[in-house]
C-alpha positions in Angstrom: -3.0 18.3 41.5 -6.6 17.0 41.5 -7.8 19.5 39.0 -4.7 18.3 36.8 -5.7 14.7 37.5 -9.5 15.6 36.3 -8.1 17.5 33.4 -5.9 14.6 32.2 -8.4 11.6 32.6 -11.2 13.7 30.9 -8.9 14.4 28.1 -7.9 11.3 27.9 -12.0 10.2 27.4 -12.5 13.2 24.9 -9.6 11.6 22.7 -11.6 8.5 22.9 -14.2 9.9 22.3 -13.2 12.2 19.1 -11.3 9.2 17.8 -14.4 6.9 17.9 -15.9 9.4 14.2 -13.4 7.7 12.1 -13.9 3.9 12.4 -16.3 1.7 10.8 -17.6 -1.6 10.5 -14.9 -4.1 11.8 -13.9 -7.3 10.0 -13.2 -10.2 12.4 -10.0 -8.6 14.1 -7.7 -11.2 12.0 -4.1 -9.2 12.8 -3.0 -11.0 9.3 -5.7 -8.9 6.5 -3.7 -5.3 7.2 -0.6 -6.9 6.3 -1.6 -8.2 3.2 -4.1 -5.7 2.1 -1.0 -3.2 2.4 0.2 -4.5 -0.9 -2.7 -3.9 -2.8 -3.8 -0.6 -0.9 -5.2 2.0 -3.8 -4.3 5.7 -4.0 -6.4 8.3 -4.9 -9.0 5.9 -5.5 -12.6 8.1 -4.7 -14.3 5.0 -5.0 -12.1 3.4 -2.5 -11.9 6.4 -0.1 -15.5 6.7 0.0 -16.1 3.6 0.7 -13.2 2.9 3.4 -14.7 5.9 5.0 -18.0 5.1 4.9 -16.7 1.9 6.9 -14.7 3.9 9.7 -17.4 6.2 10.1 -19.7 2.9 10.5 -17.7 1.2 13.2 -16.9 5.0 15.0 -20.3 5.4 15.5 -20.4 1.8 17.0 -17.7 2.4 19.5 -18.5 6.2 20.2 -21.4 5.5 22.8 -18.8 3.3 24.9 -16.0 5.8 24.4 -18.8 8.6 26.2 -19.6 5.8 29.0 -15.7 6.5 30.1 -16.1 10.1 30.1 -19.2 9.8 32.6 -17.7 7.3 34.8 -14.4 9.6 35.0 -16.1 12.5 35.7 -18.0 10.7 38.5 -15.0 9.2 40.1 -13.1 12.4 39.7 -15.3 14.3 41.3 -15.8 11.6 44.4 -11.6 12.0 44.3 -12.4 7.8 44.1 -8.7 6.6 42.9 -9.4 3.3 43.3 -12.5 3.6 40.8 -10.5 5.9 38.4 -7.7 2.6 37.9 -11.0 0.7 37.6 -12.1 3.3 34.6 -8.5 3.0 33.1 -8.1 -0.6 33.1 -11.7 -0.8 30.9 -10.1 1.7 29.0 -7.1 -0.2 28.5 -9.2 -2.6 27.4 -11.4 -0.9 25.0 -8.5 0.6 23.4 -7.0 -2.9 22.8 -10.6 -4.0 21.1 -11.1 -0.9 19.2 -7.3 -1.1 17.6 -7.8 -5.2 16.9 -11.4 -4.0 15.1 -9.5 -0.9 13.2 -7.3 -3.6 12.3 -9.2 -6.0 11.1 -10.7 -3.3 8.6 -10.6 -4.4 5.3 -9.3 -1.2 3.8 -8.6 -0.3 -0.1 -6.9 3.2 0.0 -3.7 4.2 1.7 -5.2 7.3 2.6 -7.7 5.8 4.8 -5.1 3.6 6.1 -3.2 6.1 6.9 -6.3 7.8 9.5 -6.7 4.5 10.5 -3.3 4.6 11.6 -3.6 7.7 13.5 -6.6 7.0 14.9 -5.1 4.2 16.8 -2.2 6.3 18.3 -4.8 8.5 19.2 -6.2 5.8 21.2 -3.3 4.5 22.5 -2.1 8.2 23.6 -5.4 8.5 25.8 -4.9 5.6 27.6 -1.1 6.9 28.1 -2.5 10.3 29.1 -4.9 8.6 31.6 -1.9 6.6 33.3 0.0 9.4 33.3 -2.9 11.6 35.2 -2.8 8.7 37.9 0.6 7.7 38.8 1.5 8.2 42.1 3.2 11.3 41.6 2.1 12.5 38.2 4.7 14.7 36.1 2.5 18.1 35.0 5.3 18.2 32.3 4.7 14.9 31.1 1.1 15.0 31.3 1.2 18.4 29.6 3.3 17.1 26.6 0.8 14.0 26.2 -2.3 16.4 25.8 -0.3 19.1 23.5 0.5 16.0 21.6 -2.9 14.7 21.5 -4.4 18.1 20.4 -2.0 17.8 17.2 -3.5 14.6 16.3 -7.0 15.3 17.0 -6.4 18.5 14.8 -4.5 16.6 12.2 -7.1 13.4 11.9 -10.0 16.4 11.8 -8.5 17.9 9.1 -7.4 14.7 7.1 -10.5 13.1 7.9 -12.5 16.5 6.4 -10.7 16.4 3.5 -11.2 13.0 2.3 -14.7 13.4 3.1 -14.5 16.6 1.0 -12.6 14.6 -2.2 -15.6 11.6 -1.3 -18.4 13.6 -1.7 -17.4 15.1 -4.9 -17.1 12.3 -6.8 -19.9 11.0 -9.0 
């Protein structure tokens, strides 16, 4: 069960960690601009693409540096077998994931497309942090857990390949 415990919380840091190539520079965190910008989203706007990406990508690389802290400090207190300090890990995850959503939201985004990464990239988030509590309940369910992570790889695979091909359109434009 500890090497299913190890598996979970390190792939719980990886999604973290994968997730934190999309976001950009966060606007204050206001919870009311998504709301209203989602009227007035664009679509297939290059302009707007490139530049919403351009501002995920910004705030990603921002977070990703934190997001790789979590994967050291759960490999550490894996390998001690230190449960307390894993719940320690997983509550600043908790945490992080909170902040990093609030910034994604407070993104002021043009196109729907981008939106629409944005989107995934916080149930990406949110999923890790599920996979992580998952790996340490006091009887974890291997069925459960395994679920979480086939159901993370999809979105990983799905934001990489929607994430590439917006870059792709982006680049091309004049």
């Amino acid at each position: 069960m500890k090497k299913l415990l190890l598996a979970t919380l390190c792939a719980s840091a990886f999604a973290l960690t994968a997730c934190d190539k999309k976001p950009a520079d966060a606007a204050s965190g206001s919870d009311s601009k998504p709301a209203a910008a989602a009227a007035s989203l664009s679509t297939n706007n290059t302009a707007d693409i490139k530049s919403d990406l351009t501002a995920l990508q910004s705030m990603s690389t921002a977070k990703a540096k934190e997001a790789l802290n979590f994967q050291t400090e759960v490999m550490q207190a894996a390998q001690k077998g230190d449960k307390d300090a894993l719940k320690g890990v997983v509550d600043k995850m908790k945490n992080y994931v909170d902040g990093f959503n609030k910034d994604l939201d407070g993104l002021a985004l043009k196109s729907t497309e981008v939106a629409s990464v944005r989107d995934k990239m916080k149930e990406s988030n949110n999923l890790g942090v599920e996979m992580a509590e998952a790996g340490l309940a006091s009887s974890p369910d291997p069925q459960k857990i395994m679920e979480l992570q086939k159901k993370g790889t999809e979105l990983q695979q799905s934001l990489l390949t929607e994430m590439q091909a917006l870059q792709t359109k982006a680049n091309a434009a004049p």
